[in-house]
PLY file of the C-alpha trace (Angstrom):
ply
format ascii 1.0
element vertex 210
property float x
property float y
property float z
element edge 209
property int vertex1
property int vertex2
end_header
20.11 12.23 20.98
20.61 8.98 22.89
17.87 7.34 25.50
20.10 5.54 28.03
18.45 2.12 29.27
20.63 1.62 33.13
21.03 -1.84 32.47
24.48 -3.92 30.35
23.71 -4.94 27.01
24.79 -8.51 28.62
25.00 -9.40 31.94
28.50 -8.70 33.42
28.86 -10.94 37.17
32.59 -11.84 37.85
33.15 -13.02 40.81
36.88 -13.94 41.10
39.10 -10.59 40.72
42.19 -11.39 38.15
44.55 -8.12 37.70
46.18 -10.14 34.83
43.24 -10.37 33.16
42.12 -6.74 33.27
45.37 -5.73 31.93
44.74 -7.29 28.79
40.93 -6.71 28.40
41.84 -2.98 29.20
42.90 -2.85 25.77
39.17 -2.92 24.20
38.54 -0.21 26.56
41.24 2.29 25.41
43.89 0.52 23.02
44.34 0.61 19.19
41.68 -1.28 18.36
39.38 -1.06 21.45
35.51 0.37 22.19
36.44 4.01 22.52
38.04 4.36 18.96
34.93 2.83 17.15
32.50 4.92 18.96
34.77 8.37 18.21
35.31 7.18 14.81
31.81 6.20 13.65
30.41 9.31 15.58
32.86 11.45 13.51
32.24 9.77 10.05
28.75 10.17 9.80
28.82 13.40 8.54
29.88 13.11 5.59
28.35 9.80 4.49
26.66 10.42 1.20
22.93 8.26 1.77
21.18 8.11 4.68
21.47 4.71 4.67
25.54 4.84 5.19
24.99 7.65 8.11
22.37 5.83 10.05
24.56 2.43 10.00
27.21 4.58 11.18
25.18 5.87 13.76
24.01 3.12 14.78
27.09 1.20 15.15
28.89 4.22 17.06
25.85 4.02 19.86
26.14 0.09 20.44
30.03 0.69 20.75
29.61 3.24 23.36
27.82 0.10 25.07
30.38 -1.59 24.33
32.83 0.62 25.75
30.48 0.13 28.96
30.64 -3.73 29.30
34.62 -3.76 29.02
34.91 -1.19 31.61
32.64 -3.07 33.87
34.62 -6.20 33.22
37.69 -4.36 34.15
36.18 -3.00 37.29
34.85 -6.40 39.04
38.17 -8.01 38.06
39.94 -5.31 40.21
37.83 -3.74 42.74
38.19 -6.26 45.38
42.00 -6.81 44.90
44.63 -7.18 47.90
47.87 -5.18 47.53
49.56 -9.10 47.91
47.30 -9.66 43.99
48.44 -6.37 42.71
52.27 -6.58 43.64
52.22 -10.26 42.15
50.34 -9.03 38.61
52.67 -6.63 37.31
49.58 -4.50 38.28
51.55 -2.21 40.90
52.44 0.55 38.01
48.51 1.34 36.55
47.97 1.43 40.35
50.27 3.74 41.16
48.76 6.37 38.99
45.13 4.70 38.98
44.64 3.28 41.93
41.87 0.76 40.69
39.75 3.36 38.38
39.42 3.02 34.76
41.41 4.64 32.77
42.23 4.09 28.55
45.46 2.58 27.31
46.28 -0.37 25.66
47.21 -3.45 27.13
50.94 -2.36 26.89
50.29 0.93 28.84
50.10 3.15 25.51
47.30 5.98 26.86
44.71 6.52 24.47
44.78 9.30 21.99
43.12 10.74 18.47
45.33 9.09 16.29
43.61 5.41 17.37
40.87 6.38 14.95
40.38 7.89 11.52
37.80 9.89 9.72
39.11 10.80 6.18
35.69 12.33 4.32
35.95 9.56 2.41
32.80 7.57 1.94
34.94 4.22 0.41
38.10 5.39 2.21
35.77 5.32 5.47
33.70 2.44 5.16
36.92 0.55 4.30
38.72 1.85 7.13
35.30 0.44 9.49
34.96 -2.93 8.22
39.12 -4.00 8.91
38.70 -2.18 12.12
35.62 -4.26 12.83
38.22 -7.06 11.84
40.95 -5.77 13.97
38.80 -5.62 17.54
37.39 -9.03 16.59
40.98 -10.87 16.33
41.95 -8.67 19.64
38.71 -10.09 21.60
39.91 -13.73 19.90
43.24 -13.14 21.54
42.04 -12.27 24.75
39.51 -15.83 24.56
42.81 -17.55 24.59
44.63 -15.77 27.34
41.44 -16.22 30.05
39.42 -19.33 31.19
36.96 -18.14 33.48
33.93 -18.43 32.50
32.60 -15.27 33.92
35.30 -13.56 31.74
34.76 -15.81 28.45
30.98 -15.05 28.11
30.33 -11.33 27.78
33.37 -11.22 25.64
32.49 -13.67 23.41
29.19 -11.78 22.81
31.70 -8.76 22.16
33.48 -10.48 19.59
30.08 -11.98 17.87
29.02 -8.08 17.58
32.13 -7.33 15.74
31.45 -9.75 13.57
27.59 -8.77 12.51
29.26 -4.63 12.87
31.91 -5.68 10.12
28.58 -6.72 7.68
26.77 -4.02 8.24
29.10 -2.35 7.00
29.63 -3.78 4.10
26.14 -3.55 3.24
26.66 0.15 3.72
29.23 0.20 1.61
27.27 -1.65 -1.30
24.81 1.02 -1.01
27.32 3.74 -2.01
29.56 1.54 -4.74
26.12 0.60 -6.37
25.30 4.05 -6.78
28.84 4.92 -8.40
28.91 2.14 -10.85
25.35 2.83 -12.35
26.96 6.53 -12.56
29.79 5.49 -14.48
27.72 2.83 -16.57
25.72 6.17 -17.22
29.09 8.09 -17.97
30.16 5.46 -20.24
26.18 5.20 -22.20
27.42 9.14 -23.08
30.77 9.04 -24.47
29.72 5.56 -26.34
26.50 7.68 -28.06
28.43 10.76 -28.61
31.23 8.41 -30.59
28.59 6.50 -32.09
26.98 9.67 -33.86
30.08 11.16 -34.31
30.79 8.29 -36.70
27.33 8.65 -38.02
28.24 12.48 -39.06
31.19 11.78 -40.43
29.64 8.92 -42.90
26.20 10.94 -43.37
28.25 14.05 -44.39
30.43 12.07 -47.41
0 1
1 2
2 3
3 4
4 5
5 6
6 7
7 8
8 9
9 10
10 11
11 12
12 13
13 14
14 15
15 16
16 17
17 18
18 19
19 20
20 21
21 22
22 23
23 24
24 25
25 26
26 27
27 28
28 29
29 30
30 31
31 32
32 33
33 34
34 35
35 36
36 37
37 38
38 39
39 40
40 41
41 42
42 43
43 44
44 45
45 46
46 47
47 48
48 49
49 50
50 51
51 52
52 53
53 54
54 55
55 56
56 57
57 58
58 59
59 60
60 61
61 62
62 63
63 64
64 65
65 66
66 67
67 68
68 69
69 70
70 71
71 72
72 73
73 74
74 75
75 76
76 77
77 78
78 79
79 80
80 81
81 82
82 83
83 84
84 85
85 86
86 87
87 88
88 89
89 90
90 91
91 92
92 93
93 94
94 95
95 96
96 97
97 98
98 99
99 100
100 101
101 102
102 103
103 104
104 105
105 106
106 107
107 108
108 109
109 110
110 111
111 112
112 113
113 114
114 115
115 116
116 117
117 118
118 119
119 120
120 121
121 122
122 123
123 124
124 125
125 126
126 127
127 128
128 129
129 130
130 131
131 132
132 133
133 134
134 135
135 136
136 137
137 138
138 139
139 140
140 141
141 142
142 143
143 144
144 145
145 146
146 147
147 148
148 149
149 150
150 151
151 152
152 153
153 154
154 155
155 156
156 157
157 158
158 159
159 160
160 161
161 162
162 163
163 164
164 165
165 166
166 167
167 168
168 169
169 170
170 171
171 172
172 173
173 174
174 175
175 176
176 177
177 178
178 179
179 180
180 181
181 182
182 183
183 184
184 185
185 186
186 187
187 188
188 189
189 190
190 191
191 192
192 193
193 194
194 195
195 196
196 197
197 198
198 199
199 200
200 201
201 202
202 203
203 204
204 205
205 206
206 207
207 208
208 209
């Protein structure tokens, strides 16, 4: 159960409308590596997590990316909804608008429409958790890529916050993760403690009973 604050988790105000730019930011809304995949992956993973620990980080994460997934689409919307048909022709934006018109919509920045296969959920806990902290990786170089490609400041700001989140997301989860591997190792030490005991006394037998 979610309580929904109606405010950004930072301040989105662009004032200058750039279709080239939305094209590219689009991508964090519904490409590969973008806002919509984290949130349905994380969401789906925490299932099966094995500590509570590993399900609420997982929970946690999937909720901020659904705010996420609300910042880029508000970033994509003020750089389009005051467009002329002259900015749209110009962009290369004429073909989302054709089918669009200026609403947002997931695909990747190369038109790819979203689907399932952008995110995994295995059962896993390591397979998982592995899986989380490169995609963590992933959106972070994407959001670096699109830092280089826009220089309005309007732009640059809430998606440099984006990427910082990434960053402190990809941690996380690798704290969750050394939560879990912890566990396993002192089992196997344990495992190990066994068989070493049971060989130790079956030597012990074996000289006892000469």
């Amino acid at each position: 159960m979610w309580n929904y604050e109606k405010r950004l988790q930072f301040p989105v105000n662009i004032k200058k409308p750039d279709a080239r730019a939305a094209q590219v930011i689009m991508s964090q809304y519904g490409g590969p590596d973008g806002e919509m995949g984290a949130s349905m992956r994380y969401l789906s993973q925490r299932f099966t997590m094995p500590n509570r620990v590993a399900m609420g980080t997982l929970n946690d994460i999937a909720t901020e990316e659904l705010a996420h997934l609300e910042m880029v689409s508000t970033i994509v919307h003020q750089l389009t909804k005051n467009l002329s048909m002259e900015e749209i022709e110009k962009s290369g934006f004429a073909p989302y608008y054709v089918d669009h018109t200026v609403g947002i919509w997931p695909q990747a920045a190369g038109g790819i429409p979203f689907n399932a296969c952008e995110f995994q959920s295995k059962g896993d806990p390591i397979t998982d958790l592995f899986e989380d902290m490169a995609a963590e990786q992933k959106a972070r170089t994407t959001y670096d890529n699109i830092l280089r490609l826009v220089d309005d400041p309007d732009i640059i700001e809430p998606i440099k916050f984006l990427r910082a989140r990434e960053i402190v997301h990809f941690q996380r989860f690798g704290e969750a993760k050394s939560t879990y591997t912890s566990k396993k190792i002192k089992e196997l030490f344990l495992e190990i403690s066994v068989v070493l005991f049971s060989i130790r006394f079956s030597f012990c037998f074996i000289r006892c009973s000469r």
